[in-house]
N, C-alpha and C positions, 0 to 999 in steps of 0.2 A: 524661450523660457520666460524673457519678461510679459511676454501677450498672455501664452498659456498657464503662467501662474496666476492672472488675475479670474482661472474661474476652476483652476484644479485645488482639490483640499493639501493640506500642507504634506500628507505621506505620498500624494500625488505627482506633487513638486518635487520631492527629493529623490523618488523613482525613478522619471525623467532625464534629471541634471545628475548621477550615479549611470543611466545607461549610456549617457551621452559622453560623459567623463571614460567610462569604460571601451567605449566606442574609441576614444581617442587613442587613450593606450594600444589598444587590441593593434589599431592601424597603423602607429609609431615601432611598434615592434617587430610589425610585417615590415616595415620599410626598414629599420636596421637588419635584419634577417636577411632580405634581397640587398641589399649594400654587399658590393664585395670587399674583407677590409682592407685593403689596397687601393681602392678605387671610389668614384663617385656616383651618383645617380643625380641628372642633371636631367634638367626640365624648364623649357621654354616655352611661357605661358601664351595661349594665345597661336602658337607658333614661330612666333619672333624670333626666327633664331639669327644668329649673326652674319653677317655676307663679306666677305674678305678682310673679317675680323673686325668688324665696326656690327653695331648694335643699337638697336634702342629699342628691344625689346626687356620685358622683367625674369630673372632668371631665379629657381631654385637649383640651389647645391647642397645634396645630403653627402656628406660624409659620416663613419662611422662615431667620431665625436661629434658631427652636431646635429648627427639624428639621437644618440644618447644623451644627448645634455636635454635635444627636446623633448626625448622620452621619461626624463627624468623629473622634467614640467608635469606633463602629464601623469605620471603614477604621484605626485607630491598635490595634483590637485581631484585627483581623485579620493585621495587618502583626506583629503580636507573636505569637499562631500559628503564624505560620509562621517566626517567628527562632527561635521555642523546640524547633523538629522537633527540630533537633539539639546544642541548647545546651547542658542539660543531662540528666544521670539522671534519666528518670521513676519513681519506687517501683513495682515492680510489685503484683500482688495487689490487697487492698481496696482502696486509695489509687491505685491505678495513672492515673485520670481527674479525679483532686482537681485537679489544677492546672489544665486548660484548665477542667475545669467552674467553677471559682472565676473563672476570666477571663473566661468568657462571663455567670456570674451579676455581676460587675463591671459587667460593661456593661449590663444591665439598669437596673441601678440610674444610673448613668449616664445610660442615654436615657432614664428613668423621671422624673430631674431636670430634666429640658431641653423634655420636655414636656406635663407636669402642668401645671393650671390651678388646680390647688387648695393649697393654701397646711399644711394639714396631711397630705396625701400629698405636696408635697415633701419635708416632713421627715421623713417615712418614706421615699422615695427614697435620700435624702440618708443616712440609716443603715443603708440595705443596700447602700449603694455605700462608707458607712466602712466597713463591718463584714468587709466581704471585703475593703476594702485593708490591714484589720487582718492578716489572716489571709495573704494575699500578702505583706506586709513579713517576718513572721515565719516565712515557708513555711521556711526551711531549721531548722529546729527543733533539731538536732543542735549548733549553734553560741545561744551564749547571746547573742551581740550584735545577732542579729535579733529574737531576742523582748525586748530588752530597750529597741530603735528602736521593736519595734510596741504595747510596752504605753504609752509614749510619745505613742505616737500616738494610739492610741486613747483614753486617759484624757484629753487634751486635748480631743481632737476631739469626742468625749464631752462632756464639761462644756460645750463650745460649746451643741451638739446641747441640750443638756436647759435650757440660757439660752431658745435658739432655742424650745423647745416652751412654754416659761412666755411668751415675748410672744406665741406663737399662742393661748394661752390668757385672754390682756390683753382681745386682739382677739376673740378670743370672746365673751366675757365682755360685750362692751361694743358688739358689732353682732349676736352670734347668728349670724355666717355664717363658713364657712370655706374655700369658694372665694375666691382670688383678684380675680374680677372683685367678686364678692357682697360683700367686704369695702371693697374700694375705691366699688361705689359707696354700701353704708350707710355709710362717713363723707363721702361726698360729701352725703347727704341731711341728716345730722345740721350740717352746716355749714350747708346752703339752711336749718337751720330755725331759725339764729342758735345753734345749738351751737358753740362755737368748739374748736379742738385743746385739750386739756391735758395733764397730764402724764403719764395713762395712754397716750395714743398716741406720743409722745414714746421713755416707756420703753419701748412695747410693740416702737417701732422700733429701737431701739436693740437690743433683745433680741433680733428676730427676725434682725437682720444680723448678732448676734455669731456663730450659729454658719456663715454663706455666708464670713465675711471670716476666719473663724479655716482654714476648710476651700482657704482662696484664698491662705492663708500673708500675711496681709497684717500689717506691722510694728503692735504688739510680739505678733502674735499667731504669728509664724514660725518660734516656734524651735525645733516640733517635726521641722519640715521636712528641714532636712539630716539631722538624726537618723534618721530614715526612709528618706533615699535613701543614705545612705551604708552602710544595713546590706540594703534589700531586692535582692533578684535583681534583675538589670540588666534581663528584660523587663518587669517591674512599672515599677522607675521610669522607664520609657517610657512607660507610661501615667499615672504620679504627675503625670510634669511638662509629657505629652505636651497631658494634656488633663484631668485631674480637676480640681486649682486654677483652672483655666480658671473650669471650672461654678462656683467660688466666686464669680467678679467676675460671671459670666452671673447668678447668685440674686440678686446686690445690686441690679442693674439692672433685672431683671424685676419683683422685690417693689418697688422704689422705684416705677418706673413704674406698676401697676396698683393698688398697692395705698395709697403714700402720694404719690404723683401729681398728686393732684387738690385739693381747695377742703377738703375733711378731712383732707389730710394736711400733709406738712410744707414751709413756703416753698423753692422751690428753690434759692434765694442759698446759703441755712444750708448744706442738704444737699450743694451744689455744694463749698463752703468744706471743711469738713470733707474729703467726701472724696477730696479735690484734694490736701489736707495729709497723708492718709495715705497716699496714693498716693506723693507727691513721698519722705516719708521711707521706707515702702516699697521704693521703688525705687535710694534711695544709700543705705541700710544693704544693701541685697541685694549690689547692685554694689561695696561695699568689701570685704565681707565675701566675695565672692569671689575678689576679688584675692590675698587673703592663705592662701587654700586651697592645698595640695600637695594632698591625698586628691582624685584626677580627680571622685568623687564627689560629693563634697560640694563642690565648686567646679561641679559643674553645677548641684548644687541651689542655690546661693545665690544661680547666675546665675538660674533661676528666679525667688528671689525679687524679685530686680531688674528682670525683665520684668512680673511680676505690677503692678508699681507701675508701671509705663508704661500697662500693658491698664487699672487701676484709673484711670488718671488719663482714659484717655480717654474710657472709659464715664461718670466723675465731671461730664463736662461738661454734661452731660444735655440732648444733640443730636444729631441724627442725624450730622453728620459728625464728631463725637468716638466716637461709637458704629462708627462705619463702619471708621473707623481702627482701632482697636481689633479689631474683626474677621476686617480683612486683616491683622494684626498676628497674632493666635492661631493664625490659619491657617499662615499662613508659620512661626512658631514651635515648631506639633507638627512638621513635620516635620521644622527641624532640631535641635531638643532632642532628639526622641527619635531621630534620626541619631545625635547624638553618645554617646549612653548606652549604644545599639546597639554601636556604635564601643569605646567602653568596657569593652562586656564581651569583646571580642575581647581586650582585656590582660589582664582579667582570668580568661580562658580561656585565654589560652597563657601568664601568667607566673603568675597569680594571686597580684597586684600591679594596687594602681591608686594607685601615691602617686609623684609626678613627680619628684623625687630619686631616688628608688630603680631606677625604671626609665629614668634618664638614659641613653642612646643604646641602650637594650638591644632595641628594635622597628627596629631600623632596614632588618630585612629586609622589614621589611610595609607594603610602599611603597602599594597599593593603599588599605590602611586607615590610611595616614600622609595621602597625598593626600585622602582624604572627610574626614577630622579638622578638617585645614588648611579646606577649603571651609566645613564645618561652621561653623567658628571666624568667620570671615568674612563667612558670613549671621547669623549671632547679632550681627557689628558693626555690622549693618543695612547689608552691601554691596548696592548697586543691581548687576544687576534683580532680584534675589532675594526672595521675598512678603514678609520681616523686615522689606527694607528699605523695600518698598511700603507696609504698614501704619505703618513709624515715619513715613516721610512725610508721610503722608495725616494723620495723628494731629498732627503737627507744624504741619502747617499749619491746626488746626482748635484743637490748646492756644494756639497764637500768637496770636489773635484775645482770649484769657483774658489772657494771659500772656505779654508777649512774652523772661520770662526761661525759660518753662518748656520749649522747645526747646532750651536748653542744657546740660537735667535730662537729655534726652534721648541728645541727643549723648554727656556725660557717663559713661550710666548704659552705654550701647550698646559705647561705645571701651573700660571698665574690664573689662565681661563677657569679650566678645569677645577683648579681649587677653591678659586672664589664659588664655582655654582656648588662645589663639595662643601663648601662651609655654609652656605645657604640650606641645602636640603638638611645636615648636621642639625641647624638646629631649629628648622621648621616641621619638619618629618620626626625627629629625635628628642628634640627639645634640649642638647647637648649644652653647659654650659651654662652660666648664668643668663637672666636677663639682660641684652647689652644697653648701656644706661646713654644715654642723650649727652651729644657734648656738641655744642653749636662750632667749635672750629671747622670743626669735621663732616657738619652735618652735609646730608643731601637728599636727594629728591626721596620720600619715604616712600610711595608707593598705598600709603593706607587711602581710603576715603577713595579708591575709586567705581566707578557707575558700573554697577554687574553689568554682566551682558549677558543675566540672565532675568527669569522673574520671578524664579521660585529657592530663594535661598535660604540653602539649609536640605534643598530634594537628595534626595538618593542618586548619586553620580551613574547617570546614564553609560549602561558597557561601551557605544562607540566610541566615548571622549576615551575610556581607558585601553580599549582594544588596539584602537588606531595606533597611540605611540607607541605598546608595544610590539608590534609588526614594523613599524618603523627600525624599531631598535634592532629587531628582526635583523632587517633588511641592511642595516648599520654591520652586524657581525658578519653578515651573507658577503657582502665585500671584503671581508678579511680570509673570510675561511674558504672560500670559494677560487682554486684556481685561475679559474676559466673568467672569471670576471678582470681582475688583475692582467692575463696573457691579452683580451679582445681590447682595453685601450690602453695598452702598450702597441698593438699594432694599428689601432687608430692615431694613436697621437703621432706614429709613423708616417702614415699616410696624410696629417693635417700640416704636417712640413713639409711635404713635398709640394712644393709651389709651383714646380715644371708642369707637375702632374694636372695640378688643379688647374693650370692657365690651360693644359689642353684639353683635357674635360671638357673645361667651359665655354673655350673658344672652337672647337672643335677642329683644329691643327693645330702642328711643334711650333713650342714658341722658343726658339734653340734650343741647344743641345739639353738632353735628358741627361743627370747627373746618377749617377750610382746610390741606392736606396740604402740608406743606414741599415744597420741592425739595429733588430725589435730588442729594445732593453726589457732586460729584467724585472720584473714584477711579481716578485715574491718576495719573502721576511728572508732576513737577511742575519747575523749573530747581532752583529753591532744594531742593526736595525730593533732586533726585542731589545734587547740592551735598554738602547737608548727611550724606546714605549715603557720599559719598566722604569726609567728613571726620574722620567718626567710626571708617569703617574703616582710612583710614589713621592715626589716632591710637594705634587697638590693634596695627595694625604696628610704629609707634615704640614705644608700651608694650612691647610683649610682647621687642621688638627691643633695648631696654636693658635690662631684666630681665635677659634670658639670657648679658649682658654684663658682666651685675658678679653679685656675690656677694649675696645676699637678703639677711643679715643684715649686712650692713657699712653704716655710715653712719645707723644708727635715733639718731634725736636727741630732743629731746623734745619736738617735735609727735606724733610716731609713740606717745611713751607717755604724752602728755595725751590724743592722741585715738584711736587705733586698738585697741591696748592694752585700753583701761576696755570698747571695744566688744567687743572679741574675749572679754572676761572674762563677761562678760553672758550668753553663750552658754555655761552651765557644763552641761549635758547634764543638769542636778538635774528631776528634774519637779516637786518642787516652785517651783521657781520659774520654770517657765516656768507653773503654776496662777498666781501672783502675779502675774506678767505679765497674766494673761486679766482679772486684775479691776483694773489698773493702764490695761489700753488700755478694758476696758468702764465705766470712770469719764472715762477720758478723752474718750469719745463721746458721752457724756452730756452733760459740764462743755462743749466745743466746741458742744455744739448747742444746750444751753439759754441757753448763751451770745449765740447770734445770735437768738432769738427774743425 
């Protein structure tokens, strides 16, 4: 793409990088198709295959989750493809095929993440899919606030990345393998031979999640995250939030599972505890911290990080129907996160403006993209039958069994998100409500004054920017209404706990006894399940419906500046301290787990 763009015309280019995107899919969906969902499809590159269970060769492992999560890459940047035909200026000349070629090497890295089986090329995956999000965040280069979001990001993500490679190194050090399965099972042996855990494996865990939970935006590792999406081009953060953090909570899961899983690794209570609790904060620092957002932007990235702590909590339960939940949750989730970013850049392509003060009733001709906003808003509140609210459900009723306060995090997290973007379209789309007037206590990032990323504003909104997210949204209800999507990863997520399974797959013999296969839980609406999507959607009705009725900064008293206030402060946009932060939560995951052992 980047050669052949420097002499094909621009409908040339997008032809191309659309067949090739398509080509992706078409062959992701072949290989979940031939998956059996029980089972793997493993592949030894080269031929490497292992010899009396030692290796060093590089292995793929598809399973039915993480050939869907990377078919889910795939159909999310195809669908970005074809929103970007006519979004923005492509540079002609050398650079003319930079930007689809950088979205398709994106997604390389991406399904390179989801289905490696080895533990040192994911983290080579994992840095060619930061290293082009680096390079997308900062793609308008002409404007200093996207390079200055992406060196943010990358230094952070960065410092994770190179945590992450020193516990792959622990782990080396101390088994000699670097396969996934190969690691899990030499500390499984070294356990059978009265070797107990200590504090090398420990830290090594520790290490090797900081850089999947720094990459998953999970609290205090987050706060590169709106910084990111409030300065990259709207179809990247379709894929930031659509699906990349994703892969974050997916690495935590996969390495817990295979790698410290077993009778070598760490007791499941501990690991449950912990990151149960970073989930839960995760998810109402996300979710406040959006409410309090004007910039459309950056009030979608926060509501990310506030679902991120739902998907974390559910995987944290380490069962398949916490696992399951969580799946139908991400799924339903790309499509309407990245619906509404979609959605997003339609303002910011006809005002160039995305701050909700500013553009109070000023859309209100753009009734098509007011009405997808409004729905948008609504499945993010986990409206039933919508896959959001499917997945919160399903998830709901599988933390309830933990916890029977942790449905109300949920509820909670679902009505905060959802209403703040519901009070946003309210009164950009609607114009609902007074002008809201300036009150510098309060104030925050506005969102106004920033750099199109288009060149023609004020054009007639091109159908793919408005097609794409509604197919999206589509695809958002297709999760909900669709049995058959809900039953296939409920028996994936079956099959992604089976660690017997996968060590022999991979290794190609029993690595002990084969344990008895759970039952495939349930993955359908449930009574309490609508219940609880009708409760929380109508919560963010009432939320978003008083906002727009009083005045935002009238009435802050001092709960608001004991607690809101010191939060909002925290997020000083300094990289230094969100560096402090990284060694403030990787102390903290240390102190919580050596704590329970």
């Amino acid at each position: 793409m980047a050669v052949a763009g420097r002499r094909l015309p621009r409908w040339g280019r997008d032809a191309l990088a659309t067949a090739w995107a398509a080509a992706d899919v078409a062959c992701l969906a072949l290989l979940w198709a031939r998956t059996a969902p029980e089972g793997r499809a493993v592949s030894w590159l080269g031929g490497w295959s292992p010899r009396n269970g030692h290796s060093v060769g590089i292995v793929l492992v598809a399973d039915r989750l993480g050939t869907g999560l990377a078919l889910l890459a795939a159909v999310l940047v195809l669908a970005v493809v074809c929103y970007a035909w006519r979004y923005f200026d492509e540079p002609a000349g050398e650079h003319g095929g930079m930007f689809p070629a950088l979205l398709l090497l994106f997604e390389a890295g991406m399904c390179g993440f989801a289905l490696t089986g080895d533990l040192f090329d994911a983290f080579v995956f994992f840095e060619l899919m930061g290293a082009v999000a680096y390079a997308l965040t900062g793609y308008r280069i002409e404007d200093p606030r996207p390079l200055q979001g992406a060196l943010a990001f990358g230094l952070v993500n960065s410092a994770a990345a190179y945590l992450s490679l020193l516990g792959i190194g622990l782990l080396y050090a101390r088994t000699g393998e670097l396969g996934l399965a190969q690691i899990g099972a030499a500390l499984d042996q070294r356990a059978a031979a009265g070797h107990g855990r200590d504090a090398l494996v420990v830290v090594g865990f520790v290490l090797v999640l900081t850089g999947p939970l720094v990459k998953a935006a999970t609290a205090p590792f987050h706060f590169w995250l709106p910084d990111a999406h409030a300065v990259a081009p709207s179809p990247v953060c379709m894929l930031l939030s659509g699906v990349m953090v994703e892969l974050g909570v997916y690495g935590v899961a996969r390495i817990h599972c295979v790698v410290f899983g077993g009778a070598g690794g760490l007791p499941d209570a501990a690991v449950r505890d912990t990151l149960l609790a970073a989930g839960v904060l995760t998810a109402l620092v996300g979710a406040l911290m959006c409410w309090q957002q004007r910039h459309l932007k950056r009030m979608l990235a926060f509501s990310t990080v506030g679902h991120i702590g739902l998907f974390l909590i559910g995987a944290a339960l380490l069962d398949p129907a916490g696992l399951t939940g969580s799946a139908v949750y991400v799924a339903g989730h790309a499509g309407a996160k990245a619906a509404l970013f979609g959605l997003t850049g339609v303002l910011l392509d006809r005002y160039g403006s995305v701050d909700e003060h500013g553009l109070h009733g000023r859309a209100r001709e753009l009734r098509l993209t007011g009405l997808l906003f409004v729905i948008g808003a609504l499945a993010l509140a986990g409206l039933p039958p919508f896959g959001t609210g499917l997945g919160k459900s399903v998830t709901e009723e599988a933390a309830g069994r933990w916890g029977g306060w942790l449905p109300v995090v949920f509820v909670l997290v679902s009505a905060l998100t959802g209403g703040a973007v519901l009070r946003a379209g309210l009164r950009v789309f609607g114009g609902v409500g007074a002008p809201p007037a300036e009150h510098p206590e309060v104030a925050a990032t506005t969102g106004d004054g920033e750099e199109p990323e288009i060149r023609e504003p004020g054009r007639r909104t091109p159908v793919p920017i408005l097609l794409v997210p509604g197919l999206l949204l589509a695809g958002c209800l297709a999760v909900g209404v669709l049995p058959g999507v809900g039953r296939a990863l409920a028996a994936a997520a079956v099959a992604f706990t089976d660690r017997a399974g996968y060590l022999t797959d991979t290794l190609g013999r029993p690595n002990g006894p084969t344990p008895a296969a759970p039952a495939v839980p349930e993955a359908w609406w449930t009574a309490s399940g609508v219940l609880l999507g009708l409760l929380s959607a109508l919560l963010a009705v009432g939320l978003a419906t008083a906002a727009v009725r009083r005045d935002p900064g009238r009435g802050t008293g001092g709960l608001y500046r004991a607690t809101v206030l010191p939060l909002r402060r925290l997020h000083s946009g300094l990289l230094g301290d969100y560096v402090a932060w990284l060694a403030v939560g990787l102390a903290a995951l240390l102190v919580a787990l050596t704590a329970q052992l």
